[in-house]
Residue, then its C-alpha position, 0 to 999 in steps of 0.5 A: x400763504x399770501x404776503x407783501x412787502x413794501x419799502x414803505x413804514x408800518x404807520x403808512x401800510x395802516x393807512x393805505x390798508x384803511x382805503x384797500x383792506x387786503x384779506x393778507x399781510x402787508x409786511x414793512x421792509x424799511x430797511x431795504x432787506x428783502x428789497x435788495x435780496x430780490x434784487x429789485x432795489x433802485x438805489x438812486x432813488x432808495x426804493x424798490x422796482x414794481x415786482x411780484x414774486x411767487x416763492x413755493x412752500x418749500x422756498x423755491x422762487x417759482x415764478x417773478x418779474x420786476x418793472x419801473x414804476x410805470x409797467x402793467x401788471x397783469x394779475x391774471x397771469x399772476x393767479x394762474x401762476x399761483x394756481x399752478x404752483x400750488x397744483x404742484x403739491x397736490x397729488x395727481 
């Protein structure tokens, strides 16, 4: 399963999700929780650095990286990650 979390409110996720219909659910975490759980908070600012994080079935953190706002992710790295950690359940 696929999800995403962001500092922002439920009201601006519906209309962000109007422009970038996303084909999983955009979770609202206005109160920082999961934000300063993964330790990604900028306090100074009051919102969470650009990271993604990929967390296996079992709950173990696979795989996550974080950056200011200006860094590059690169989401073919990201898929082949996911590929393989979703590999790792399936019998050889």
């Amino acid at each position: 399963m696929l999800l995403a979390v962001s500092g922002d409110s439920p009201f601006c996720h519906t209309a962000f999700l109007k422009a970038h219909p996303f084909p999983f659910p955009l979770l609202s975490d206005v109160h920082r929780t999961v934000i300063s759980a993964y330790g990604v908070l900028d306090a100074d600012r009051n919102v969470a650095y650009r990271s993604t994080f990929v967390i296996d079935r079992d709950g173990v953190l696979r795989w996550g990286q974080a950056g200011d706002r200006h860094m590059v992710r690169d989401g073919g790295e990201l898929v082949r990650v996911v590929d393989l950690v979703n590999s790792l359940r399936q019998p050889s």
